[in-house]
MOPAC internal coordinates of N, CA, C and O (Angstrom, degrees):
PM7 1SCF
backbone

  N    0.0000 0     0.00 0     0.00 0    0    0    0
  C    1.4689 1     0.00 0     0.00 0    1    0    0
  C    1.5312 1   110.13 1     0.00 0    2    1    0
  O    1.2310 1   119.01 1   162.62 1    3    2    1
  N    1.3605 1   119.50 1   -17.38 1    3    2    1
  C    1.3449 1   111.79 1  -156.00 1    5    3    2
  C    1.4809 1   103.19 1   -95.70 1    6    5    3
  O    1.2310 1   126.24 1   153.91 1    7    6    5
  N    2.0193 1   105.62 1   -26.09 1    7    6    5
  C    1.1883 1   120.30 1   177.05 1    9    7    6
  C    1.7536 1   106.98 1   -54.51 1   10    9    7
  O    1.2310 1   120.72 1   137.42 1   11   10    9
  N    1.4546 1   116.23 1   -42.58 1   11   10    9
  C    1.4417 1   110.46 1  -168.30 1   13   11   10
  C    1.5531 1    99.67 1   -63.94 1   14   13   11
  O    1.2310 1   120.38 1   115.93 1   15   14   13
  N    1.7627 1   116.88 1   -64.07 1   15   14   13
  C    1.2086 1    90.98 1  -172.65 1   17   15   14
  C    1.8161 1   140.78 1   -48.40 1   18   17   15
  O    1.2310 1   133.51 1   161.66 1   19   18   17
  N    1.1569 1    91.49 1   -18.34 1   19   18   17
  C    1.6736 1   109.69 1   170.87 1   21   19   18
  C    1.4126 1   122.90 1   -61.78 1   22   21   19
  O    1.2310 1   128.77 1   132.18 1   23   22   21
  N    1.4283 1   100.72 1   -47.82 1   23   22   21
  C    1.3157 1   108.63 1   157.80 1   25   23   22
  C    1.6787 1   124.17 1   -48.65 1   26   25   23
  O    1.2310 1   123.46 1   107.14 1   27   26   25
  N    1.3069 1   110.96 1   -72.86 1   27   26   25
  C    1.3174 1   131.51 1  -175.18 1   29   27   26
  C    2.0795 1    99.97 1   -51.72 1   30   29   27
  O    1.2310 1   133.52 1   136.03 1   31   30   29
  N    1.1829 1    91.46 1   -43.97 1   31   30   29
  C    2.1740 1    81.02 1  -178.79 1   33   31   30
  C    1.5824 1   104.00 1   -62.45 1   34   33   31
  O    1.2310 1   116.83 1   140.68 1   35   34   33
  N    1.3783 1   123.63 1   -39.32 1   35   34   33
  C    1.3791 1   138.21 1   177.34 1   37   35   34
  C    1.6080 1   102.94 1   -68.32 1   38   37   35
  O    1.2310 1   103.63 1   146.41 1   39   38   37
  N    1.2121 1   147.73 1   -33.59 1   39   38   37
  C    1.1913 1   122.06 1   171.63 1   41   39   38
  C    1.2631 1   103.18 1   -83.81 1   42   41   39
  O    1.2310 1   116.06 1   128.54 1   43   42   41
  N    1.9173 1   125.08 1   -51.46 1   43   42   41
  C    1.5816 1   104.79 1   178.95 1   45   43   42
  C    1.6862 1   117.26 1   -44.75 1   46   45   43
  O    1.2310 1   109.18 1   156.69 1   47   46   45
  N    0.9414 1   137.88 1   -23.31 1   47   46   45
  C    1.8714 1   133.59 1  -174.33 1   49   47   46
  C    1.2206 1    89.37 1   -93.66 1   50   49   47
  O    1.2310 1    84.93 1   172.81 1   51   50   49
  N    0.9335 1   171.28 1    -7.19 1   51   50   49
  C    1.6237 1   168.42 1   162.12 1   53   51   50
  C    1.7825 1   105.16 1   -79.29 1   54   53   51
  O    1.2310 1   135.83 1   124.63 1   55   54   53
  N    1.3284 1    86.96 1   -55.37 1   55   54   53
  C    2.0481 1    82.60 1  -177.45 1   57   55   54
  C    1.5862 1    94.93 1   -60.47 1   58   57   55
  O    1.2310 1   117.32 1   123.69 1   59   58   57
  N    1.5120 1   122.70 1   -56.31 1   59   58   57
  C    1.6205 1   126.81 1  -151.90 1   61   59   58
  C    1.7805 1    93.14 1   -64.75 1   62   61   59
  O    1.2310 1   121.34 1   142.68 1   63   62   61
  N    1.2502 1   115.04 1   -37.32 1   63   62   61
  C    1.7306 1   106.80 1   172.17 1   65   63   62
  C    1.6740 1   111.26 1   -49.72 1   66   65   63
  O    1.2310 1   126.21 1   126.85 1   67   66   65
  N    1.1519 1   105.68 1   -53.15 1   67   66   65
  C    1.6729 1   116.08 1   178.36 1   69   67   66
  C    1.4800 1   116.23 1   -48.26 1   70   69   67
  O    1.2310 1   121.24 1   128.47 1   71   70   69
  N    1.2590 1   115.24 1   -51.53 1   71   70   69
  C    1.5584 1   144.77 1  -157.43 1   73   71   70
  C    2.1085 1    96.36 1   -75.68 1   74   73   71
  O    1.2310 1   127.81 1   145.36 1   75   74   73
  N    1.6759 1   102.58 1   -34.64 1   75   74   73
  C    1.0747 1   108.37 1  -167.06 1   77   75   74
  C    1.5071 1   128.25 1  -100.95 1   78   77   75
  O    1.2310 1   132.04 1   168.09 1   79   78   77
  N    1.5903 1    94.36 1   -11.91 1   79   78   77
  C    1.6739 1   128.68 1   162.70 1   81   79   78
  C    1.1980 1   120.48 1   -66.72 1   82   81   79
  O    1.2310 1   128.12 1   126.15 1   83   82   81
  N    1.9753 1   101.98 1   -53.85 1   83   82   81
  C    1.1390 1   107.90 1   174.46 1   85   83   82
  C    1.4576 1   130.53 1   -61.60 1   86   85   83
  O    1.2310 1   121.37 1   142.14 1   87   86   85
  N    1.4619 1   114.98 1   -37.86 1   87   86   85
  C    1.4422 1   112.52 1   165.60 1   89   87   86
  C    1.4023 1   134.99 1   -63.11 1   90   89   87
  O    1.2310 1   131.97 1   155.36 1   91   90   89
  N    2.0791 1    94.49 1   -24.64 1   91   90   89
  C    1.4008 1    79.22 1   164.56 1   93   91   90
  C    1.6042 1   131.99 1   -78.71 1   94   93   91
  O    1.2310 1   131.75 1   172.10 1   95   94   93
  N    1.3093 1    94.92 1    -7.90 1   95   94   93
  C    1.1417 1   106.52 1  -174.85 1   97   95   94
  C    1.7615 1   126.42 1   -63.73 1   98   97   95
  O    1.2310 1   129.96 1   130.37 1   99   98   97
  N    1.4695 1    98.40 1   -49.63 1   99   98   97
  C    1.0551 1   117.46 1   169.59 1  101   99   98
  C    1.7769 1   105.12 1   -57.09 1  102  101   99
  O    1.2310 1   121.02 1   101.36 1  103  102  101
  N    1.3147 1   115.65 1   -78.64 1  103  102  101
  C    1.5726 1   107.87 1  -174.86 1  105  103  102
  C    1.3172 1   114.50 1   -41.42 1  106  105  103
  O    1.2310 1   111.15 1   153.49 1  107  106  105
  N    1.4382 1   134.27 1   -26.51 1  107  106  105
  C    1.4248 1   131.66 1  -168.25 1  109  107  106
  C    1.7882 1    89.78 1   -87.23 1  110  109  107
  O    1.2310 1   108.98 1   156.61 1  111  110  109
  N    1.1392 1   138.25 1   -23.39 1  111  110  109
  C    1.2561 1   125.04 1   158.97 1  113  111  110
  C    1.5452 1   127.82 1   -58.38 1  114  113  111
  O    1.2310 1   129.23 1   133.09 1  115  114  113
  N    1.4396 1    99.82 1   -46.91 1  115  114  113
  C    1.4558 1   108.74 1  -166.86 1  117  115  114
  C    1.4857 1    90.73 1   -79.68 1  118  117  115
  O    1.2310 1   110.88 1   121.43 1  119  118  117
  N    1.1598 1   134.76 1   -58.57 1  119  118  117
  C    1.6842 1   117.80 1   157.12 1  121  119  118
  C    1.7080 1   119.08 1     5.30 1  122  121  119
  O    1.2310 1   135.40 1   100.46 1  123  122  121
  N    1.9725 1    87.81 1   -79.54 1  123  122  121
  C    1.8353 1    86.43 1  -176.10 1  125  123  122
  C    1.5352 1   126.88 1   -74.15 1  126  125  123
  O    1.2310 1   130.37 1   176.24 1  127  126  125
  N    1.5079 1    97.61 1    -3.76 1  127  126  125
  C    1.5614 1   102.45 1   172.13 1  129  127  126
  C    1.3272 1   109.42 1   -72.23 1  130  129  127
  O    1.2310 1   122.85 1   122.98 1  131  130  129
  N    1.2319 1   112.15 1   -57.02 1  131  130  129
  C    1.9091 1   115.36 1  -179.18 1  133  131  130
  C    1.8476 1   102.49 1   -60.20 1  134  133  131
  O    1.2310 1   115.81 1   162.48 1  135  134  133
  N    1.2355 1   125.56 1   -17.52 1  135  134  133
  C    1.4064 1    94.50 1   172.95 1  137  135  134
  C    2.0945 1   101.50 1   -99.12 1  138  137  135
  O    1.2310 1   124.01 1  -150.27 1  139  138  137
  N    1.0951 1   109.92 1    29.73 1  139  138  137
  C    1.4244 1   102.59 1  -172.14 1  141  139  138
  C    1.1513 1   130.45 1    61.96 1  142  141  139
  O    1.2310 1   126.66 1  -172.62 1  143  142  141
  N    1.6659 1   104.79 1     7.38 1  143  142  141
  C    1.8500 1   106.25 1   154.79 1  145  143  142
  C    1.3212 1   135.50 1   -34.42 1  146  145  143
  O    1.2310 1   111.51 1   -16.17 1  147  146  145
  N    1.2898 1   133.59 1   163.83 1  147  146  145
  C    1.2741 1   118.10 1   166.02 1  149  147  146
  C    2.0492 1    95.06 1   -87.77 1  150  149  147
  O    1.2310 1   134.33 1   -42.36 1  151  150  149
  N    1.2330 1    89.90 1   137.64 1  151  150  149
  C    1.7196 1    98.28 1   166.89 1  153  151  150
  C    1.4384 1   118.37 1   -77.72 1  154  153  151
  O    1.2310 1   128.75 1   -40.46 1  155  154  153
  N    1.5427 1   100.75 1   139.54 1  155  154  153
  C    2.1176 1    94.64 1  -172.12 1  157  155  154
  C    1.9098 1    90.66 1  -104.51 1  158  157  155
  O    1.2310 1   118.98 1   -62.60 1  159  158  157
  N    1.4617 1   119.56 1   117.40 1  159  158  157
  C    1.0771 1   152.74 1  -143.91 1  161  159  158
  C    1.9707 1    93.60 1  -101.08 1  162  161  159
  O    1.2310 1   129.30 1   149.14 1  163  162  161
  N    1.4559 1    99.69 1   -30.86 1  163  162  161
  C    1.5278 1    96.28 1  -174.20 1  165  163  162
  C    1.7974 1   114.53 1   -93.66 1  166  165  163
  O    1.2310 1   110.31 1  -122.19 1  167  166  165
  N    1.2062 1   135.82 1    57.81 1  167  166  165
  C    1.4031 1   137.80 1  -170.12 1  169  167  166
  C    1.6634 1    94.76 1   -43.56 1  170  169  167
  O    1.2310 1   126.18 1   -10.87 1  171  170  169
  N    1.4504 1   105.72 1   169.13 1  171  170  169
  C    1.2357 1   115.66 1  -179.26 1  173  171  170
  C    1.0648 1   106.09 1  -116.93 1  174  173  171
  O    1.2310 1   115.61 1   174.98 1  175  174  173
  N    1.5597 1   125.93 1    -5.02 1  175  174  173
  C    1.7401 1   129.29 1   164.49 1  177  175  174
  C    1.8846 1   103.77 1  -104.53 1  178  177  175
  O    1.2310 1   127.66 1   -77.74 1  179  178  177
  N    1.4515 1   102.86 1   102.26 1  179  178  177
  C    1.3153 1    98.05 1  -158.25 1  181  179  178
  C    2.1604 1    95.16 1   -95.75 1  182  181  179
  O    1.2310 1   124.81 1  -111.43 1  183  182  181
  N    1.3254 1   108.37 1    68.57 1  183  182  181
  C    1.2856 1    89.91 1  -177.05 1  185  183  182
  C    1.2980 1   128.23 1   -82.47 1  186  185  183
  O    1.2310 1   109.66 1   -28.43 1  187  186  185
  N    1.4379 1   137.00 1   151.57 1  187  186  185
  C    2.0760 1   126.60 1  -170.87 1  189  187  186
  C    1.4590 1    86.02 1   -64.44 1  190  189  187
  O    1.2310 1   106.29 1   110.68 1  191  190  189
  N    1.2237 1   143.07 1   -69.32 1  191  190  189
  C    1.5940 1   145.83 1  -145.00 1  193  191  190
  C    1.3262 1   108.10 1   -57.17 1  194  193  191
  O    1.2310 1   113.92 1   147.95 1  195  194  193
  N    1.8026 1   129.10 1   -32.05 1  195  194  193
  C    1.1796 1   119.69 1   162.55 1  197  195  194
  C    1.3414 1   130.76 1   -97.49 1  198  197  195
  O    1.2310 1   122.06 1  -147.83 1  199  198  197
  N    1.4198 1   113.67 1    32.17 1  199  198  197
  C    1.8306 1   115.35 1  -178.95 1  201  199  198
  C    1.4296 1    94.37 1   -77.68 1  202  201  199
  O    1.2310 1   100.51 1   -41.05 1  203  202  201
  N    0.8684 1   152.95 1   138.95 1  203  202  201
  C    1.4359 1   152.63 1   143.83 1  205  203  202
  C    1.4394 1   130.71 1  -136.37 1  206  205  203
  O    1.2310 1   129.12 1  -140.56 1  207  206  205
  N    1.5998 1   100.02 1    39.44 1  207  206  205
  C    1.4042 1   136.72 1  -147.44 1  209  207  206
  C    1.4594 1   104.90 1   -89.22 1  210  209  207
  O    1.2310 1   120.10 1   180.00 1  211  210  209

């Protein structure tokens, strides 16, 4: 039993790493958009839940 919860704390901190990449990710875009950067279109955390393209 103790193994599942171990499991389960280890996937929630794995998604919230993802969840927390991804936003930066996104704001560090919208960043270089507002200074008229070119935007880099290819992220390296390619998750379905954040395409909103």
């Amino acid at each position: 039993m103790r193994d599942a919860i171990a499991l389960s704390i280890l996937a929630a901190i794995t998604l919230l790493m993802f969840a927390v990449a991804g936003l930066y990710y996104s704001a560090y875009n919208r960043y270089r958009a507002s200074l008229g950067l070119p935007t880099d279109n290819t992220p390296v955390i390619t998750l379905p839940t954040m395409r909103h393209h």
